[in-house]
C-alpha positions as CSV (number, residue, x, y, z in Angstrom):
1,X,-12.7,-17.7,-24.6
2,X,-16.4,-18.6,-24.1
3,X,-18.5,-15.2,-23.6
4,X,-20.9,-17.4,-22.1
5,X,-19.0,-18.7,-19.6
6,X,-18.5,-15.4,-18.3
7,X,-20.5,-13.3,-15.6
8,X,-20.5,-9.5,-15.1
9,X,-21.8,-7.9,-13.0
10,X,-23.2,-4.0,-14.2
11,X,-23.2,-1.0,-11.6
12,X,-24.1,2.4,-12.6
13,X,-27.1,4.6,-11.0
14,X,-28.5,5.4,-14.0
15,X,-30.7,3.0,-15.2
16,X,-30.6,3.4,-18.9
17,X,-27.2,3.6,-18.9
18,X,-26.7,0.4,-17.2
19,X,-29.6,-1.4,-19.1
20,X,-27.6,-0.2,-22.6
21,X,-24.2,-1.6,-20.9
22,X,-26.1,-5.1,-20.5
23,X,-27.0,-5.2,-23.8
24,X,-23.5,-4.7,-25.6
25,X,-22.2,-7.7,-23.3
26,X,-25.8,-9.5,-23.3
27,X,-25.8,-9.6,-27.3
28,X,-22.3,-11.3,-27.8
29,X,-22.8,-14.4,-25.1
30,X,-22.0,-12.6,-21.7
31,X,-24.2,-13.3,-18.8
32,X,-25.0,-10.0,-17.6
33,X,-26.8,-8.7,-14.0
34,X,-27.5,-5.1,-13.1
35,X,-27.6,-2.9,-9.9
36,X,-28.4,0.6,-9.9
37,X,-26.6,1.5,-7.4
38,X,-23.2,0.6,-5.5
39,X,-24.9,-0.7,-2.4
40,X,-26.9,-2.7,-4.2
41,X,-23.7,-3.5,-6.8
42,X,-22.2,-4.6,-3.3
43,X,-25.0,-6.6,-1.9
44,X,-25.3,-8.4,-5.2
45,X,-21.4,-8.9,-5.1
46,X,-21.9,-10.5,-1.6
47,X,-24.7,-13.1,-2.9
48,X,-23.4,-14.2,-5.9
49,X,-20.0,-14.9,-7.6
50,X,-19.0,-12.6,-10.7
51,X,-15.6,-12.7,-12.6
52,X,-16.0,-9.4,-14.4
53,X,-17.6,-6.1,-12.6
54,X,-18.3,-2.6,-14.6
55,X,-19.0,-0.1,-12.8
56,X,-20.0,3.7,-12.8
57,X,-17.5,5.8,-11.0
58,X,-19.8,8.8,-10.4
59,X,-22.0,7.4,-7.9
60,X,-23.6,8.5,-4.7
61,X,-23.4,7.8,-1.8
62,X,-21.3,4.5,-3.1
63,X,-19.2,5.6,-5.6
64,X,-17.2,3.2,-8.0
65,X,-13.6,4.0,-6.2
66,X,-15.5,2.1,-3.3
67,X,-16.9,-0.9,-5.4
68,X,-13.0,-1.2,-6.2
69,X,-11.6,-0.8,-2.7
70,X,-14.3,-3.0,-1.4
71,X,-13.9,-5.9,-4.2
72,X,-10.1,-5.9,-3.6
73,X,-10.2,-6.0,-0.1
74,X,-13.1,-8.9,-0.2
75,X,-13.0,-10.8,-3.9
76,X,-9.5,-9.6,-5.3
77,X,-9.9,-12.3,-8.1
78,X,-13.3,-10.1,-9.4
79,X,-11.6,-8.3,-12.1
80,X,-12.9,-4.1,-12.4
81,X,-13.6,-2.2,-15.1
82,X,-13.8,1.6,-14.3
83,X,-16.8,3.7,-16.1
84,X,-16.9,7.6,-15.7
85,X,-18.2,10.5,-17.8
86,X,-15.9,13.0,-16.5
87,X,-12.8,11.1,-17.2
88,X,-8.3,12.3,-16.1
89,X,-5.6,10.5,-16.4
90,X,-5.6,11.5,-12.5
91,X,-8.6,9.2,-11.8
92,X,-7.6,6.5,-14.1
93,X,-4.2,5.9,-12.4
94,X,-5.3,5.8,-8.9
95,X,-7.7,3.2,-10.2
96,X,-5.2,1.1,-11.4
97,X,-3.1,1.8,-8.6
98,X,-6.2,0.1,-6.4
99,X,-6.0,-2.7,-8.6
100,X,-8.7,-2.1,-11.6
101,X,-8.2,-4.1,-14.9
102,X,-9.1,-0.9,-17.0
103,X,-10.9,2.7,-17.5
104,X,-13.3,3.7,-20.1
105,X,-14.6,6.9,-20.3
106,X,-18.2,7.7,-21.8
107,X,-20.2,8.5,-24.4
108,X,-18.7,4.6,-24.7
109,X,-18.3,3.1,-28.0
110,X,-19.6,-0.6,-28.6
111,X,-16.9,-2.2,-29.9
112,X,-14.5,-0.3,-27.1
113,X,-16.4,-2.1,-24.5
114,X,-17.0,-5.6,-26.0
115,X,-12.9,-5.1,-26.8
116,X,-12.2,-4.1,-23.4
117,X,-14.2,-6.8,-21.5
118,X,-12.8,-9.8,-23.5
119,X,-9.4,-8.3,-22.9
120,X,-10.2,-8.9,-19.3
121,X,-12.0,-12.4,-19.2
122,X,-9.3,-13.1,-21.8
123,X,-6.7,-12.4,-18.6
124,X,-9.0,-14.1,-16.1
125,X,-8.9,-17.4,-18.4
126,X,-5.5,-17.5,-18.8
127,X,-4.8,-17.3,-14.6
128,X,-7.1,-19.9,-14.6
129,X,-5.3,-22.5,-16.7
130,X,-2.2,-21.5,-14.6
131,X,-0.3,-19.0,-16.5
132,X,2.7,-17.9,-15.0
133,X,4.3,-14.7,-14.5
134,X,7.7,-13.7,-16.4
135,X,10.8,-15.3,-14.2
136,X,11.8,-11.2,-14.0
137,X,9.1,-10.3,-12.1
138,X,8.9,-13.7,-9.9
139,X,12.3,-12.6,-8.8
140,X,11.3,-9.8,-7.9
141,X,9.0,-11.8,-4.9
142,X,10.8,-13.1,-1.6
143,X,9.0,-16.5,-0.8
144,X,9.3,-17.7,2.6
145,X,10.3,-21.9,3.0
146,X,8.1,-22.8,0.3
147,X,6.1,-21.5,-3.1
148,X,3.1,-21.1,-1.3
149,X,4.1,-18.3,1.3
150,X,5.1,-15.4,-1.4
151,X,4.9,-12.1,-0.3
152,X,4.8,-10.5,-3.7
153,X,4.1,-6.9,-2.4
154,X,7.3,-6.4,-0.5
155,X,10.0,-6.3,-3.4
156,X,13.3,-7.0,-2.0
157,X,16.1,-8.9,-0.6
158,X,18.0,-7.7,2.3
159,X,18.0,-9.3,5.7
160,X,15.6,-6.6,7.0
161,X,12.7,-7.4,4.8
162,X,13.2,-11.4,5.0
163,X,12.5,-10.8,9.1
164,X,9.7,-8.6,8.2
165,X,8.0,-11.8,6.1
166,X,9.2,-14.1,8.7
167,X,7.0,-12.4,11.6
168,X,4.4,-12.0,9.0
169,X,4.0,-15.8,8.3
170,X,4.4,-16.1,11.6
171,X,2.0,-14.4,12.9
172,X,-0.8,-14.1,10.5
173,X,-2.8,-17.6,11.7
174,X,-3.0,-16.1,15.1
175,X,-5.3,-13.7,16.7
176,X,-2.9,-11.7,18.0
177,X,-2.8,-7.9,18.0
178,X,-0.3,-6.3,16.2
179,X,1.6,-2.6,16.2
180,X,3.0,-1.9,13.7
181,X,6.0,1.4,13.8
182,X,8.0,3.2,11.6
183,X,8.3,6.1,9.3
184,X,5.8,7.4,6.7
185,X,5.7,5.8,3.4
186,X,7.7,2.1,4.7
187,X,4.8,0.3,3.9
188,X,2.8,-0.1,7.3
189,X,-0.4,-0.4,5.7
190,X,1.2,-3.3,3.4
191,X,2.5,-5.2,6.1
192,X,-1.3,-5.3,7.8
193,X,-2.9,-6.4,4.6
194,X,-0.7,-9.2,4.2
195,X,-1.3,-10.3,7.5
196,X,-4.9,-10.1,6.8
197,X,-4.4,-12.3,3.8
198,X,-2.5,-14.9,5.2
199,X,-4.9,-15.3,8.3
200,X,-8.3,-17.5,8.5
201,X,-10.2,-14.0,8.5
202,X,-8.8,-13.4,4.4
203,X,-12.6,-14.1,3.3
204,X,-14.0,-11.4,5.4
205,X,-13.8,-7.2,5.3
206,X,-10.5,-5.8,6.1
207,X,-11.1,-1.9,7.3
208,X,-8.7,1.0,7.3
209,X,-9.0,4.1,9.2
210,X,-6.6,7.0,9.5
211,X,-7.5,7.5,13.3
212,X,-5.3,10.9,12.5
213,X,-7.6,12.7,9.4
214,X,-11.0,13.7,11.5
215,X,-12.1,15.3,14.5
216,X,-12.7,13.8,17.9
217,X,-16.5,13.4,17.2
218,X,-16.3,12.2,13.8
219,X,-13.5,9.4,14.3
220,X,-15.8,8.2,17.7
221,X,-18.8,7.8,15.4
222,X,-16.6,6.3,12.3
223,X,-15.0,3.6,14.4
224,X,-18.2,2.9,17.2
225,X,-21.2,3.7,14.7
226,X,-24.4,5.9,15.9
227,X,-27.8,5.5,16.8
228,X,-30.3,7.6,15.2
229,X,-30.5,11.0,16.8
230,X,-27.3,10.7,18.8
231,X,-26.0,13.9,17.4
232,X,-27.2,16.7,15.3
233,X,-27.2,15.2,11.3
234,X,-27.8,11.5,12.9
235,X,-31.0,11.0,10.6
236,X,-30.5,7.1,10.7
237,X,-28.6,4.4,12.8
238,X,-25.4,3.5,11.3
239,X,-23.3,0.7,12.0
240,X,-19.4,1.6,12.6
241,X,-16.1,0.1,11.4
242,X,-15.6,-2.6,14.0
243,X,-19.1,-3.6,13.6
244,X,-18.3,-3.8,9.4
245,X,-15.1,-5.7,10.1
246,X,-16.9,-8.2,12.5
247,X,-15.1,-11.5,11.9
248,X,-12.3,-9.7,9.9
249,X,-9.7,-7.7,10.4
250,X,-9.4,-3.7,11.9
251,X,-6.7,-1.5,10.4
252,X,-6.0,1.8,12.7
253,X,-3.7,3.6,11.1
254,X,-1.9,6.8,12.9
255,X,-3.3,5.4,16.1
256,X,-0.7,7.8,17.9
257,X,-2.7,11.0,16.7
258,X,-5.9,9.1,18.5
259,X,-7.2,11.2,21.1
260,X,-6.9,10.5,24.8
261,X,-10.7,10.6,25.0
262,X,-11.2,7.6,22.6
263,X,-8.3,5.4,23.4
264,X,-10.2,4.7,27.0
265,X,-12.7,3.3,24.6
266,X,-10.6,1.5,22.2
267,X,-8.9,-0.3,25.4
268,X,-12.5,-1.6,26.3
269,X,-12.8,-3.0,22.9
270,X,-9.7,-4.5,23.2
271,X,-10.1,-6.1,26.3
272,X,-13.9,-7.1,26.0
273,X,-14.1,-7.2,22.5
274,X,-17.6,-5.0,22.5
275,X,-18.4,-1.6,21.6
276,X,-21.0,1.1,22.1
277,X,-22.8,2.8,19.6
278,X,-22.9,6.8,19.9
279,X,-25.8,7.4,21.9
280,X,-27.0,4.0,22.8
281,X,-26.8,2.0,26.3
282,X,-26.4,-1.5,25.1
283,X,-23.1,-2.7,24.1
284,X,-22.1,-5.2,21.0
285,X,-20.3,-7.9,20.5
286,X,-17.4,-7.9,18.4
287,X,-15.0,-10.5,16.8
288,X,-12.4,-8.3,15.2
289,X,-8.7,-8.2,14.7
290,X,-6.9,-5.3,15.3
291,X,-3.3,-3.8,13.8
292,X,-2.3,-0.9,14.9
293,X,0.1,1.8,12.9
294,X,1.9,4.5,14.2
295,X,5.0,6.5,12.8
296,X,5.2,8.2,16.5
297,X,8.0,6.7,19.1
298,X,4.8,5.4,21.7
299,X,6.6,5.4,24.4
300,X,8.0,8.8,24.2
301,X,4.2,9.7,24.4
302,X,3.3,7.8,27.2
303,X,6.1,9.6,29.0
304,X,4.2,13.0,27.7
305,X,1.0,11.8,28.7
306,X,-0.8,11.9,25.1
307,X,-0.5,7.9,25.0
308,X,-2.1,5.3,27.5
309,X,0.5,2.7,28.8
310,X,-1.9,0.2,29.1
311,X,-3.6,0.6,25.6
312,X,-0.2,0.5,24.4
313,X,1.0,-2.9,25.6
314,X,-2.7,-4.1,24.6
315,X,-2.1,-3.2,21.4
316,X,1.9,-4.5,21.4
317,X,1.6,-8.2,21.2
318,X,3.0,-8.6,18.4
319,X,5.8,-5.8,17.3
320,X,7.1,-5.4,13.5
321,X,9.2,-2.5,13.1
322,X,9.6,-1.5,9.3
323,X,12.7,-0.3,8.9
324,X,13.7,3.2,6.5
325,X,14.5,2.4,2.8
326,X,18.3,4.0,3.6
327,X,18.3,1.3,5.7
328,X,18.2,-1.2,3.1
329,X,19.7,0.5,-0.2
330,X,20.3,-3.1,-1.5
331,X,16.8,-3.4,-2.6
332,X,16.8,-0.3,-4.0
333,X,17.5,-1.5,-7.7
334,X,14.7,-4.4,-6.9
335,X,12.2,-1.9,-6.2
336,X,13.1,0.5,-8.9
337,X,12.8,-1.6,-11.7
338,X,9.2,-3.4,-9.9
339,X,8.0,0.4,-9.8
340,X,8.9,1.3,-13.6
341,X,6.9,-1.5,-14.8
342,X,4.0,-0.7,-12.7
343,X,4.8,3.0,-14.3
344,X,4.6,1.3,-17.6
345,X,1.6,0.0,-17.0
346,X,0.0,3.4,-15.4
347,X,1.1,5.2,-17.9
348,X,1.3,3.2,-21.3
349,X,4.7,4.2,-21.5
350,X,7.5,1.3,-22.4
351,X,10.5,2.3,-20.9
352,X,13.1,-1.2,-20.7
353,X,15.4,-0.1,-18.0
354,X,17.8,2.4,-15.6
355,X,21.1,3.2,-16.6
356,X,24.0,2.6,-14.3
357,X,24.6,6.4,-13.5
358,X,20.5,7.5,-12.3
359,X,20.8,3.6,-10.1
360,X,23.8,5.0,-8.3
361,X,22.1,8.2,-7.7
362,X,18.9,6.3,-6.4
363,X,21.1,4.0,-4.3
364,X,22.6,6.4,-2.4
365,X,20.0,9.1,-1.9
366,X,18.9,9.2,1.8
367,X,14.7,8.8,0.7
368,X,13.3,10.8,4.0
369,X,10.0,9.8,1.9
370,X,10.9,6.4,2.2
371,X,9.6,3.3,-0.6
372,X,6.6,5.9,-1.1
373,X,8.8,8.6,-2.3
374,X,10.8,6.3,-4.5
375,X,7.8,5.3,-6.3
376,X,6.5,8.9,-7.2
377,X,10.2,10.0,-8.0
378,X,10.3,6.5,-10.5
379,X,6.3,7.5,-11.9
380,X,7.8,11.1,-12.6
381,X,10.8,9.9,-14.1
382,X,8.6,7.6,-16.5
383,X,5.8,10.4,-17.7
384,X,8.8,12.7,-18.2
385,X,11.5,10.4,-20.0
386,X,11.5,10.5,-24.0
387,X,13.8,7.9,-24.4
388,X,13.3,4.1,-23.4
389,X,15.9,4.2,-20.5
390,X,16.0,6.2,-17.8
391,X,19.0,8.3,-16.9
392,X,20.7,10.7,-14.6
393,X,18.8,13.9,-15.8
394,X,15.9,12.2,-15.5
395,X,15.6,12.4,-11.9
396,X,14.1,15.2,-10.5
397,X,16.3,18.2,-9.4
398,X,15.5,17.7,-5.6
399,X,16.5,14.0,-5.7
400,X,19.5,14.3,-7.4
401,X,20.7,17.9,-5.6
402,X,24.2,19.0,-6.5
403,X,25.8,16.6,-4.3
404,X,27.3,13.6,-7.3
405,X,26.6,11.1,-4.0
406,X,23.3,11.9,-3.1
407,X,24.5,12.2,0.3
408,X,22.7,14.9,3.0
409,X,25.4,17.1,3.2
410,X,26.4,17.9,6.9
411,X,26.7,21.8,8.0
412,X,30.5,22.5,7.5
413,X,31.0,24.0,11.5
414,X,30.4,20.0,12.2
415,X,34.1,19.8,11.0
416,X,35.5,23.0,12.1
417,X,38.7,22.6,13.6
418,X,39.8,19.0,11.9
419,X,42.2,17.9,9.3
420,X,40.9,16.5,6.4
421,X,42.1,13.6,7.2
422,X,40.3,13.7,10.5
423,X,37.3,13.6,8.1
424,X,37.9,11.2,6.0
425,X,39.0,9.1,9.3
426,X,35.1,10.0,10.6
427,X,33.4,9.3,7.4
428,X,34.6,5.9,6.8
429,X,34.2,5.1,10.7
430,X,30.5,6.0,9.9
431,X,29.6,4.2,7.0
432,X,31.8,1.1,8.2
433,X,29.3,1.2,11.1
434,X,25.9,2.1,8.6
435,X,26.5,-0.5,7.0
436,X,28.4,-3.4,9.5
437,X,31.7,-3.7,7.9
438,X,30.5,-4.0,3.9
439,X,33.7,-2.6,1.9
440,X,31.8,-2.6,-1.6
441,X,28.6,0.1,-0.1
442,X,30.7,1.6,2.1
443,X,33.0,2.7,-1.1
444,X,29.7,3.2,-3.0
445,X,28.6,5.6,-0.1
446,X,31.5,7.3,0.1
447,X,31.9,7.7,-4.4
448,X,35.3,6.1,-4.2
449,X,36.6,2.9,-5.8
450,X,36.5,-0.3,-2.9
451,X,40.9,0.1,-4.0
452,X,41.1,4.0,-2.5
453,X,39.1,2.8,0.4
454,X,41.2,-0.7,0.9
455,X,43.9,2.3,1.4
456,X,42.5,4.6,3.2
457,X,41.6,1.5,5.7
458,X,45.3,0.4,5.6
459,X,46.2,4.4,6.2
460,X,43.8,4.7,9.3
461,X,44.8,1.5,10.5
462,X,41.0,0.4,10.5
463,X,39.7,-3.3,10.0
């Protein structure tokens, strides 16, 4: 690897600090730039091409957790390297989790950082002479018709997730709006950030907002921008998210929680593709995609009256439901292991697998947190686990309960008056229906060999 081939980019607001930086890298080969601060760290990111940026984390207003979200969202092939005085393992894995190479803490040490950035340019060298991931984590990708429409962030097989892609490919080179439904932690936001990806608008911003975390006034300003004096605090004009995103892609997430108030003015947007600062006359142009999120049934609240029915289909063009992990337990072991490597990784743990016993118990547990709950229960599993495979007293006690299945156990007066064998009768019934007629998870469901249940089917006289 050739230092000088190499160009970082510097960030931290204190000058000296980031002048020293320079010099490690500067004195081994490294072409080195600096910005004291992370606008100007962004601005300089937006004129000019850099495969390696270190940056501060303690920052203000710009802090170094936005340099990452905004270089992942706009140059995900800029590797990060996270800088902070006031160092946690808290910090550090949430900036991994976002997608930075690595995290050093200060006072730094020379060789730590020379070490730490050729580690990284070291990576970026090898993708470039097309390196290839181990074949057990390409299996863990679903690719669509061909090699060059992988969807490497949804980890899985079953026929739900395959449609899921399919829309996705589908709809991505469009303009078309999109809603997106379904329960917390299915992976909304994932499914709007591929889209983003696969659509001509990839090399501009993609913006999230939770329409659902602030107040009325707040969210009005945050999506719509302000003009100075428009409210009390309004010291200076600021431009809003649609006006950021212009010529990329809008994420509203929670846009059930949006208030009546505001959805009037989305529609407008939506319609006329222009918005109105807070407090000024003259409207804006424009050219934004939006996708919608919502874990609220819409049209119950149209019905109510806290949803507008013509925002709504606006905002329905496109439709992907994400379905509930229960839903699809066969990519449960899939997801598992993907998660235990990124927990690997997090946590510079080495754990190799999942025995037999805690997969079972993950399999059938109904996951009312969905993919998001697995993954915390697998990151808690790894931090805790002294061995090097995880097992069934790993899990934590609300995960694996006192039920062996992991089932939700029903209230017993739901079977007051029946046999037993009127039970059994209704159980099987149900998971013959949950899962369309499959003998091997309905036995797995159930905790009964697929020979007791071949029985209990002849017994019942079911097919």
């Amino acid at each position: 690897m050739n230092p000088a081939k190499m160009k970082i980019l510097v960030i931290d607001d204190e000058s000296n600090h980031a002048e020293a930086m320079a010099e490690i890298l500067e004195r081994v080969g490294y072409q080195v730039t600096v910005a004291t601060s992370g606008e100007n760290g962004i601005l300089t990111l937006g004129a000019e091409k850099f495969d390696v940026v270190v940056t501060d984390l303690k920052m203000t207003p710009i802090t170094g957790m936005d340099v990452l979200a905004h270089i992942k969202n706009e140059i995900p092939d800029t590797e990060v390297l996270l800088v902070s005085g006031h160092g946690s393992v808290e910090q550090a894995v949430e900036a991994i989790k976002m997608g930075a190479a690595n995290y050093m803490t200060k006072p730094l040490k020379v060789e730590e950082v020379r070490e730490r950035v050729k580690e990284v340019c070291e990576q970026i060298e090898r993708k470039r002479l097309g390196a290839t991931p181990a074949t057990s984590e390409r299996k863990t990708q679903f690719v669509i018709e061909d090699d060059s429409a992988s969807f490497p962030e949804f980890i899985g097989e079953s026929p739900q997730l395959k449609k899921i892609c399919s829309l996705i490919k589908k709809v991505a080179p469009t303009p078309a709006t999109v809603l997106v439904t379904g329960a917390n932690g299915t992976g909304k936001e994932l499914v709007a950030r591929a889209i983003h990806r696969e659509s001509p608008r990839r090399d501009h911003p993609f913006v999230a907002l939770n329409c659902g975390a602030m107040s009325e006034a707040i969210l009005e300003s945050e999506l719509f921008g302000h003009v100075r004096g428009a409210f009390t605090g309004a010291v200076a004009a600021r431009e809003g998210r649609f006006e950021y995103a212009d010529n990329g892609t809008i994420f509203l997430d929670e846009i059930g929680d949006m208030p009546l108030s505001l959805q009037v003015k989305l529609l407008r947007v939506v319609q006329e593709r222009e918005i109105v600062r807070v407090g000024a006359n003259e409207a804006k142009q424009v050219n934004v995609r939006i996708i919608a999120a919502t874990n609220r049934v819409l049209e119950d609240e149209i019905k109510q009256g806290t949803f507008r029915e013509d925002l709504y289909y606006r905002l329905k063009v496109v439709h992907i439901q994400m379905p509930e992990l229960k839903d699809r337990r066969e990519d449960i072991p899939l997801l598992a292991r993907h998660f235990l490597k990124e927990a690997n990784r997090a946590f510079g743990r080495n754990v190799q697998d999942i025995d037999a016993q805690a997969m079972q118990q993950l399999v059938n547990f109904e996951w009312p947190g969905n993919v998001r709950q697995l993954k915390n229960v697998i990151e808690t599993m790894v931090v805790l686990s002294a061995a090097d495979t995880l097992i069934y007293e790993d899990i934590p006690d609300d995960v694996r309960g006192e039920n062996p299945a992991g089932q939700a156990l029903l209230p017993m007066n739901v079977f007051d008056g029946l046999s037993l064998s009127s039970v059994e009768n209704y159980m099987i019934r149900h998971y013959l229906t949950r899962f369309e007629g499959n003998r091997a998870k309905v036995a797995q469901a159930l905790g009964v060999s697929e020979r007791t249940l071949y029985r209990k089917l002849k017994e019942f006289g079911l097919n």
